[in-house]
Each structure stands twice: as C-alpha cells, then as structure tokens.
C-alpha positions in Angstrom: 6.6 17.7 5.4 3.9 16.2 3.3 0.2 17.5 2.8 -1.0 13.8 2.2 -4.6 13.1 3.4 -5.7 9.6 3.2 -9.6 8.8 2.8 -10.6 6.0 5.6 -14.4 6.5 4.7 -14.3 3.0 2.4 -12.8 0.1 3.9 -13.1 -3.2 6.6 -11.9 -3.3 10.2 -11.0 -0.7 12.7 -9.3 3.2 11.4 -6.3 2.6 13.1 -5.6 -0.5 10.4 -7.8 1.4 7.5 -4.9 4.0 8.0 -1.8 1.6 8.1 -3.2 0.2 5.2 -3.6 3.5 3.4 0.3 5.1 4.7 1.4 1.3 2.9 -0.6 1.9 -0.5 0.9 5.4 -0.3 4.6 4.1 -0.5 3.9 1.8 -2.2 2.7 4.0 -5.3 5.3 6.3 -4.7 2.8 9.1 -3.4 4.8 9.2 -0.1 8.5 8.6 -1.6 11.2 7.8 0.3 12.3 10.2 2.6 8.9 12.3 2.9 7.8 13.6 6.2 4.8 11.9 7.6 2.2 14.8 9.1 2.7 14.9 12.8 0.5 13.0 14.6 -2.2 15.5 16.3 -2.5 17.3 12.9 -3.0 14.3 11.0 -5.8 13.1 13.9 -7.5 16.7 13.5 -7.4 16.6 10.1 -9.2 13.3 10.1 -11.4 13.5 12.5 -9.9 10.5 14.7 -7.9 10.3 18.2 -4.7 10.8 18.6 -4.4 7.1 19.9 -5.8 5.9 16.6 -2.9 7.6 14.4 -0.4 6.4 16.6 -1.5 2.8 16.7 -1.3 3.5 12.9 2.1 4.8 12.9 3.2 2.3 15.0 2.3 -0.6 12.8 3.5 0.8 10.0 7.0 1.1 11.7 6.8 -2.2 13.0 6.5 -2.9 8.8 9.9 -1.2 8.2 8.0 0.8 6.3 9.0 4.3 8.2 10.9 5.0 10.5 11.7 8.4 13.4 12.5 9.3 17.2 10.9 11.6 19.3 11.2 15.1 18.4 12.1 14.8 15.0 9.3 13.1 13.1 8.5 10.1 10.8 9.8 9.8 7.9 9.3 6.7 5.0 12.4 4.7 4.9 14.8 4.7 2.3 14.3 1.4 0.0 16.6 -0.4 -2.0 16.1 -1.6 -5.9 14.8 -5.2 -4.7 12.4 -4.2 -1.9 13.8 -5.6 0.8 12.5 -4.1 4.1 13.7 -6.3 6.8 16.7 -8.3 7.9 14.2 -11.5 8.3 12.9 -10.4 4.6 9.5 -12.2 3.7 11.3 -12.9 0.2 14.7 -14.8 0.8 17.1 -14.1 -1.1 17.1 -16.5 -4.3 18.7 -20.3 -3.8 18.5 -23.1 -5.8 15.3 -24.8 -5.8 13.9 -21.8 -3.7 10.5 -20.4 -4.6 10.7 -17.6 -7.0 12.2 -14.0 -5.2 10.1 -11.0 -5.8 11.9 -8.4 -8.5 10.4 -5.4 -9.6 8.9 -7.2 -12.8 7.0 -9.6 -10.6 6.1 -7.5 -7.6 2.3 -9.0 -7.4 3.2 -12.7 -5.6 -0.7 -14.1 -5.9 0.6 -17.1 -4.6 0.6 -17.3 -0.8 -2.1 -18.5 1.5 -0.4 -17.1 5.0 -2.6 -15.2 7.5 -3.7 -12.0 5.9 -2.3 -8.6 7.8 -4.9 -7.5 9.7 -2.8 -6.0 12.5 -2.3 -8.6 14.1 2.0 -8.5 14.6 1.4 -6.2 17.6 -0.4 -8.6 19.7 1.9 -11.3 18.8 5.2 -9.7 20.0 3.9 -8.5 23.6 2.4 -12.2 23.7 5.9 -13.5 22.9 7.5 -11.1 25.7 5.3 -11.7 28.0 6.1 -15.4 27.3 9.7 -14.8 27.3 9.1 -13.2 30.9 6.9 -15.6 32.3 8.9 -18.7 31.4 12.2 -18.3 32.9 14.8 -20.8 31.8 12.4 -22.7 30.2 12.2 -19.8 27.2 15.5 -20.6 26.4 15.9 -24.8 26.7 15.2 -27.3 24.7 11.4 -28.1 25.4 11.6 -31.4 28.0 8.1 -31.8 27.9 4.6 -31.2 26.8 3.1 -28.6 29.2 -0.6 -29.6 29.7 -1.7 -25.7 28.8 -0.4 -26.9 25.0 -2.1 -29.8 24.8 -5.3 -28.0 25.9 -5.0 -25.0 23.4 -4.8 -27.8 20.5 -7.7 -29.4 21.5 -9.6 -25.8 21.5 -8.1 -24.9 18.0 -9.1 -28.8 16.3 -12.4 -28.5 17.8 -14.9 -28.1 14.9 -18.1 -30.1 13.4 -19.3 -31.0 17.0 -16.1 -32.7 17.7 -13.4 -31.8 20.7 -10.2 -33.8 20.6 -9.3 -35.2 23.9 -6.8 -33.2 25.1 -4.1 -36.0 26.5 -4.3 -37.3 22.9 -3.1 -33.9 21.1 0.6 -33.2 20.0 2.3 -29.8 19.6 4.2 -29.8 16.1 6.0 -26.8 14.2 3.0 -26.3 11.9 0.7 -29.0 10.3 3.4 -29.7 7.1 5.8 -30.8 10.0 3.0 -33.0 11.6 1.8 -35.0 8.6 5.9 -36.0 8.3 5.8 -37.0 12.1 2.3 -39.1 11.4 3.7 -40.9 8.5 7.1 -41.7 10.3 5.0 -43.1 12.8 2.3 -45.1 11.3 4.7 -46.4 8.2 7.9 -47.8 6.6 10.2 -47.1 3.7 8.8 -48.8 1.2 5.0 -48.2 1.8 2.5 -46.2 -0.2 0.7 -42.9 1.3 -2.0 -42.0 -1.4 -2.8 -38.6 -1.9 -4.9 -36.9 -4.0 -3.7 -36.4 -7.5 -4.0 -32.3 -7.3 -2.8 -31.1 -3.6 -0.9 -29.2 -2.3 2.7 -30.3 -3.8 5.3 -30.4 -0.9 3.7 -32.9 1.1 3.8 -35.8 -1.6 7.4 -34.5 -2.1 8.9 -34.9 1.4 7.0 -37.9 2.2 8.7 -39.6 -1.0 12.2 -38.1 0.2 12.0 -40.3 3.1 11.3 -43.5 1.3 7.3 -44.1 1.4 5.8 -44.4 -2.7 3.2 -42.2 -3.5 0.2 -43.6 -4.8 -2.3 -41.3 -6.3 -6.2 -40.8 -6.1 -8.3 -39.2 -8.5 -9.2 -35.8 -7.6 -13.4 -34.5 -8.5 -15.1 -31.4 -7.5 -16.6 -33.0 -4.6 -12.8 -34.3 -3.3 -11.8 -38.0 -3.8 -13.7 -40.5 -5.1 -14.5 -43.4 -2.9 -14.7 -46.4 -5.7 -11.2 -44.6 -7.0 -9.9 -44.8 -3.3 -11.6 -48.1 -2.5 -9.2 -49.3 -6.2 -6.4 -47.8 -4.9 -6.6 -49.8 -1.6 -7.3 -53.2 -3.5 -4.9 -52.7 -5.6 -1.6 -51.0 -4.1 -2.3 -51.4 -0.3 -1.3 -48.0 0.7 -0.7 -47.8 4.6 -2.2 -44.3 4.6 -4.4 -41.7 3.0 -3.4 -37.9 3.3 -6.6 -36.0 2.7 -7.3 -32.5 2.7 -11.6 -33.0 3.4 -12.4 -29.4 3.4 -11.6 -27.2 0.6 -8.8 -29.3 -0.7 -5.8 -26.7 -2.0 -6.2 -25.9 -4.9 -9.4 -27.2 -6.2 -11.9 -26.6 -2.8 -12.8 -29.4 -3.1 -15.0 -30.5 -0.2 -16.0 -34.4 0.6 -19.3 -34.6 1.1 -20.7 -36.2 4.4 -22.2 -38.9 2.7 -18.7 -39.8 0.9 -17.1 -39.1 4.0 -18.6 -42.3 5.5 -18.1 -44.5 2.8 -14.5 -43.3 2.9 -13.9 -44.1 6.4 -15.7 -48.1 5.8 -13.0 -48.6 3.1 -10.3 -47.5 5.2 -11.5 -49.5 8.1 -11.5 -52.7 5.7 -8.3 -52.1 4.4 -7.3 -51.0 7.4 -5.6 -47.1 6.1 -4.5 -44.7 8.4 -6.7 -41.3 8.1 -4.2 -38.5 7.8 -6.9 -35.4 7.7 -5.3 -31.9 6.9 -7.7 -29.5 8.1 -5.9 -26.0 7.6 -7.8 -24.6 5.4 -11.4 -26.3 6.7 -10.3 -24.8 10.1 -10.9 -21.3 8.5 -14.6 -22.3 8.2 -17.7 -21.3 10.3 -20.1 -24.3 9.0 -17.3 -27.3 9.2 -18.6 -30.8 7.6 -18.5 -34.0 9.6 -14.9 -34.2 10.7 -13.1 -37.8 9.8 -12.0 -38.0 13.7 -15.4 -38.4 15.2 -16.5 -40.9 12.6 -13.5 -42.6 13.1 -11.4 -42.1 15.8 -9.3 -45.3 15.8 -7.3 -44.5 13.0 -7.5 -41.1 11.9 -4.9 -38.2 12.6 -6.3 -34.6 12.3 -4.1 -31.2 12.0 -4.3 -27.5 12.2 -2.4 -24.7 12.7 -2.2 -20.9 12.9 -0.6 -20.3 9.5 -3.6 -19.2 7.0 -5.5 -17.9 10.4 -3.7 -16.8 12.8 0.0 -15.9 11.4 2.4 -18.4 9.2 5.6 -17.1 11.3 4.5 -18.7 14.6 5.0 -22.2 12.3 3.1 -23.5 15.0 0.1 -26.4 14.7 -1.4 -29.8 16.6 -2.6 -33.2 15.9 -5.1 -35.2 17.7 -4.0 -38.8 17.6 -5.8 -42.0 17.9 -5.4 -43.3 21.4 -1.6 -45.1 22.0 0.0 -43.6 19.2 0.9 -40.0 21.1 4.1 -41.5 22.0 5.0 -42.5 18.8 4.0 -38.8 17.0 6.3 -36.7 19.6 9.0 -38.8 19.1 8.8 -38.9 15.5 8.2 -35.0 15.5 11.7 -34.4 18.2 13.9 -36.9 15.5 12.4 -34.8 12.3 12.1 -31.4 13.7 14.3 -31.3 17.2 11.2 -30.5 18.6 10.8 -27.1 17.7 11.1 -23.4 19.7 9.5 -23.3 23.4 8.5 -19.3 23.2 6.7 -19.9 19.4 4.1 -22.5 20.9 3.9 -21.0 24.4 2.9 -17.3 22.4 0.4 -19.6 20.0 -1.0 -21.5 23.2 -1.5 -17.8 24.9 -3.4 -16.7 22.0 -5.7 -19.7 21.5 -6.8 -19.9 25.3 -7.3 -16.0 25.8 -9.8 -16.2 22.4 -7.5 -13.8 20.8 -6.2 -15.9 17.9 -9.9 -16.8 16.9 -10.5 -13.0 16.8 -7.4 -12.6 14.5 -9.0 -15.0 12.5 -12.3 -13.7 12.3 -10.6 -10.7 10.9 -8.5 -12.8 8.6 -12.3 -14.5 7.4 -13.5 -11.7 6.6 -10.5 -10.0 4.6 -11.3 -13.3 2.8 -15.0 -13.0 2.0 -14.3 -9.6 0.8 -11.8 -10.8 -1.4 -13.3 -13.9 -2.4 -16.2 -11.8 -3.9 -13.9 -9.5 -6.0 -11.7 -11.9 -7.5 -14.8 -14.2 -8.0 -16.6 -11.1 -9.7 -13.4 -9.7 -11.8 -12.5 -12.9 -13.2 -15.4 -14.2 -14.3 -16.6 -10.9 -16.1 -13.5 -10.9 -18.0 -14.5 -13.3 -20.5 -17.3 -15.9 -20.7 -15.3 -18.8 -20.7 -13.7 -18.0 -17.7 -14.7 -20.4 -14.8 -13.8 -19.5 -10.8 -14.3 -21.6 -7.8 -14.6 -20.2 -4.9 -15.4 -20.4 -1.2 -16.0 -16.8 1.5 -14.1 -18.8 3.7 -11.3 -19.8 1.0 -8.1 -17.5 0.8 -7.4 -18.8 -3.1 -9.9 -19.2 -6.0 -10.0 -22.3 -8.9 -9.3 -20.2 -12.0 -10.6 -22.0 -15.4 -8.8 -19.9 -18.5 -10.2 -19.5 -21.8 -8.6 -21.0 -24.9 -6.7 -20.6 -26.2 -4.4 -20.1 -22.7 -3.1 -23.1 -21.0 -2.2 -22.6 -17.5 2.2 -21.9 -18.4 1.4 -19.6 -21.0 -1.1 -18.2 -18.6 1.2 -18.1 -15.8 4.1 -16.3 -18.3 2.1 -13.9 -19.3 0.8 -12.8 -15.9 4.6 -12.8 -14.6 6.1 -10.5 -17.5 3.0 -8.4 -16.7 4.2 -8.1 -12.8 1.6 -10.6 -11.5 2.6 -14.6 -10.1 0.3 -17.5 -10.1 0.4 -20.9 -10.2 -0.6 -23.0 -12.9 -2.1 -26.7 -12.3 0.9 -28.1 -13.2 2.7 -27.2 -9.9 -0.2 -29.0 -8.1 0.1 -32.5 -9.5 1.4 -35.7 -7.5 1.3 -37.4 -11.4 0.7 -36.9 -14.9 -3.3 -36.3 -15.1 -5.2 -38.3 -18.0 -7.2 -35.3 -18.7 -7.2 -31.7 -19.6 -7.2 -29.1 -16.0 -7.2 -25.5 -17.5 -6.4 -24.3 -14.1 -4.4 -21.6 -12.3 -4.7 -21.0 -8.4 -4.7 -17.3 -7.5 -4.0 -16.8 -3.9 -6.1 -13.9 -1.9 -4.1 -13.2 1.4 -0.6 -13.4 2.0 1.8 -10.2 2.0 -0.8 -8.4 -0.5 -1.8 -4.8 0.1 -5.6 -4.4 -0.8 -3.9 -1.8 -3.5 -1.9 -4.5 -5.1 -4.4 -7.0 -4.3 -6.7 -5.4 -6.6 -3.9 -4.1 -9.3 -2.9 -8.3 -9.6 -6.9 -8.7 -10.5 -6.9 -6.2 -13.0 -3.6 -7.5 -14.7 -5.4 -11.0 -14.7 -9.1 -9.5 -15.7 -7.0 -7.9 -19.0 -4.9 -11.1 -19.8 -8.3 -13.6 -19.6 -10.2 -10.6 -22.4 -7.8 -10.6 -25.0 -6.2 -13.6 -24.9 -4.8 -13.9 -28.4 -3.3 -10.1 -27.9 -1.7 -10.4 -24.9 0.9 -13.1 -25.3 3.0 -13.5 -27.9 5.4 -17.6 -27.7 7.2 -16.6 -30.8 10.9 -15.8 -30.7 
C-alpha cells in the first residue's frame, strides 16, 4: 500500500473533485504506478482532514475514469495500462482511420485541441439521470422517438434563452447536437446548387458537410470584430447566397464577436436579400453578458442553435434550434432523413438536466474552469516572447495565439507535436485561401486535459514561442 498524500489546499471546486483530480495527476506522472494500492478510505479521510463521504465520492469518480479499479474487502488499486493509453472500451481516442483526427501516442499525449465540456465531475450526475430516464420511460427508452415530447421542446427554449430573448417553445427542435442542426437547417431552407456563406476562418467541418451535400460555399471576410457587413452586403449582391452560417459570439477560432451595432446592419442586408440567418451560438451560450441575439432582431428568418457539448458534456451529442414560425415541420423532417432522429434516453437525460437547473450548474463549473484557464494560458503565452499576441475571452475555452517570426503556424504546430503537445494551426480553419498573412494557432483549454497536463502543454508552448530559432530544426 502506498503512503501517497495529496495536497487539496490550492485548487477550484469542491475536495471530493480537488482529490479525483489529484489521484489522476498522480497516475498520470507515474507517482501512483500501475498496480499501487490506494490508502484505504478512512485513513486517507483522517489523514486529510475530510469525510469519509468526500474520499469516496473521490474514489468513485476516479473509477468511473477507468482509472482504478477494486471490490469490497480487498482495496483499490490503479489499473494496469497499456502502451497507447487506452482506458475504456468507448475510448475518448478511436483508434486511427483514414481521414480520422489524429490518435493520441505517447509522443503527442497533450491534445490542446478539443473544446468538449471540461471534467468537472459531472459523469455521475449524468448516468443516474440516464437511469432514471431509462426507468421512467418504459418502452419508449428503447423505440424510435415518434414524437417530440413537449418537456423537450420546453428545455430548449430554457437552454437558447439568452440576451433578453426566450424562444417560443412550439417553435424549438430537438437535434443530436447543433453540427447536426445547422445540416437539418440548410436541407430545409435550400437546394443543391445554392451558396451558404460562411466566414472565411470557422470552424472547418460545417463548410465541409454542407458542400458534401451539394450547396457552394461562398466565403465572407473574417475581422476581429466578426464579419464585415459591406463584405457580406458584396457577397449577397454578388453570389446570392440562400444562407449565412454565423457564429456571432466568439466565433471559433478567432472570438470574434459582432458587435450590436453590426448586428443590425447585418440583419437589414439579409432582409433585402432575403438570406436565411443560421446563428451558431455554442460557444456565446457559455457567456454570462450575451450580445443582442440575431433571433429577437429578426425572428422571420433566423435559425439559432445550442447544445450541451462545450457546457454541459459533448457525449450527450444533444442540442436545439428555435425556428422561424412554419418552418418546424420542415427542420424535424430534415433532421429524421439526415440523422434518423437520434437516441430517445440522450435527449430525455439532457431535457432532465436543463429543467432541474442542474446542467446550468455543470456549466457554471465548466465557466469557471475556463476563466482560470483563460488567465494562465493568456499570461504564459504572452510572457514568452514579445511578439507573441493572445486573444482571449474568461468565457472562451480556446485562445487566438499570434507566433513570433520566424514560426508560421505548421512549423509551429510540428514542433509543438514532436515535443508531445497538439494544436492547430490557421490553416485547418480556413473555408478558402486567405489574401493575407494569419500567424495563428488555436490552443484549446478544456477537453480531456488534466490541470497537470493542462499546464505541462503551456510550458512546452511558452519554451517553443522563446527560442524560436532553437527549437525547430526543417532541415533533413
């Protein structure tokens, strides 16, 4: 049996997560190898100073990781790991395909990449909310949904609420997660053959699928304060596109955020042109002080989404959309033929945790797991060398990284990779060539990170932007 004796002195959130956190940096470093005996329960508590309760909530979460495993009587022990870290059946790397993102290896272990809901203990709630479901439902749990239950439609209009505005409930649709809505919306309010304009950095898969299914891309200039409305109000003289996919509120990956002013002037030239509004607010729904949302300036013809996944939890894939009135029809069917409609138990377990307030506590943990974040990568980076430019937002769960020349964002990202760290340079970002320079890399904040690696993955960056001529070598 191990003597180890975390500190939970420094540290956010409640000791019972302070300690998972610290039993996780432990393997993870190789302090409590494979195998080890974790202290039993009561002495670990005494030795602490805590309840019993609060090590075993610990404990627990720690084996819901895969991390340990034990039965009573015999004790806990850390679980035997293989070479490529793979912890669980349902493995939050799959293994690699073509095409695939990147798999995790032991020379990359630090995947600054991923936006998903932060770990804030959150998995434990969400299964007994999914039992319960599973309970409650009957043979409904295990159909095909037939219908929209009201209580779903309800908990959407709760979760889109923001800036002032409430989404009528009868005009919200369930979807499996916002990317899955935007495809629905555009099946619905176009044809192959039409343009959707996006802006020219955003987040890449959307452009993609939507010009897998026939629609042209056209692009919009992207600015610090979002897209500009003389660029858009070109676009729509000149190519006619039948809608506009917009991320207003801290657009991934620059943040930027439309101001109100723009906002208006945006909505005018859609109205003229007569453009659908397609407004992805994932990201702004993680904000306390929302802008003006596009729906209640113009609720005729703008679509707004959400979700849980950078909140709540990415695996409940589960999100809504508040339609202009007579086009709900239209969005659920499109969603059934593109999606088959998606599991019953995922959005009855999201809808239980929106209406009992529990998913905005989750996120209110998630925010401020952010903020703390936010302030240390924003700090690191920018110390590292004077040249070095961050955007970023307490609300934000990535930062705008500027690097120094003589980097450019591949070399950038190589370098960080062979040193055990991923990113993502600008390049994965654009719809289009750009006709000017963007020095950029996004460096994600939340996703599976431990606070241990999360920090680690800012020093390997910190070292790379301070020497830059020393600390990659092209030449082979």
């Amino acid at each position: 049996m191990t003597n180890w004796l975390p500190d939970l002195k420094n540290g956010d959130g409640p000791l019972y997560l302070r300690l998972a956190g610290r039993i996780e940096d432990a393997i993870e470093t190789g302090t409590l190898p494979s195998g080890s005996k974790l202290p039993p329960q009561r002495n670990l508590a005494f030795d602490l100073g805590v309840t019993v309760g609060t090590v075993s909530r610990a404990y627990s979460i720690v084996r819901e990781r895969g991390l340990v495993s034990g039965e009573v009587g015999r004790g806990t022990y850390v679980s035997e790991r293989d070479s490529g870290d793979i912890r669980h059946s349902t493995t939050k790397y799959l293994p690699a395909m073509p095409g695939s993102e990147r798999p995790a290896t032991p020379q990359a272990a630090i995947p600054m990449t991923s936006t998903a809901a932060a770990d804030v203990g959150q998995g434990r709630l969400i299964t007994e909310m999914f039992s319960a479901a599973s309970v409650d439902t009957g043979y409904a749990g295990i159909d095909y949904i037939r219908s929209v239950p009201p209580s779903w439609q309800t908990a959407g209009s709760v979760w889109l609420a923001h800036g002032g505005w409430t989404p009528d409930p009868s005009l919200v649709v369930p979807v499996l997660g916002v990317h899955a809505g935007i495809m629905a919306v555009v099946s619905a309010v176009s044809a192959i053959g039409d343009r959707i304009a996006f802006e020219e950095l955003c987040y890449p898969a959307t452009p993609r699928a939507v010009a897998m299914t026939g629609r042209r891309i056209a692009r919009l200039k992207s600015t610090p304060d979002g897209i500009d409305p003389e660029n858009f109000e070109h676009v729509c003289a000149q190519q006619h596109p039948k809608a506009v996919v917009l991320v207003a509120t801290l657009n991934n990956p620059t943040l930027g955020t439309i101001p109100d002013e723009n906002r208006r002037r945006i909505i005018e030239i859609s109205r003229r042109y007569n453009v659908w509004i397609i407004e992805d607010n994932i990201f702004g729904g993680l904000k306390n002080d929302s802008p003006t949302p596009l729906a209640s300036l113009a609720p005729e013809r703008t679509f707004t989404l959400d979700g849980l996944s950078k909140s709540v939890s990415a695996g409940l894939r589960s999100g809504w959309v508040s339609c202009p009135p007579g086009y709900v029809t239209r969005v659920v069917n499109a969603h059934r033929l593109l999606t088959g409609g998606g599991p019953f138990l995922l959005k009855e377990t999201s809808t239980r945790l929106v209406l009992s307030r529990e998913a905005h506590k989750i996120r209110d943990n998630v925010r401020r797991v952010i903020a703390t974040r936010a302030k240390l990568a924003t700090e690191t980076l920018s110390n590292a060398h004077p040249e070095a430019g961050v955007r970023s937002d307490p609300d934000c769960p990535f930062v705008w990284l500027t690097v120094p020349e003589p980097w450019l964002p591949g070399t950038f990202c190589k370098a960080a990779q062979e040193a055990g760290v991923i990113v993502e340079g600008a390049d994965e970002y654009k719809v289009a060539s750009l006709d000017y320079p963007c020095p950029n890399v996004r460096v994600s904040l939340t996703g599976p990170l431990t606070d241990i690696k999360f920090e680690r993955g800012l020093s390997v960056l910190a070292d790379l932007l301070s020497s830059p001529a020393l600390n990659f070598d092209s030449i082979e």
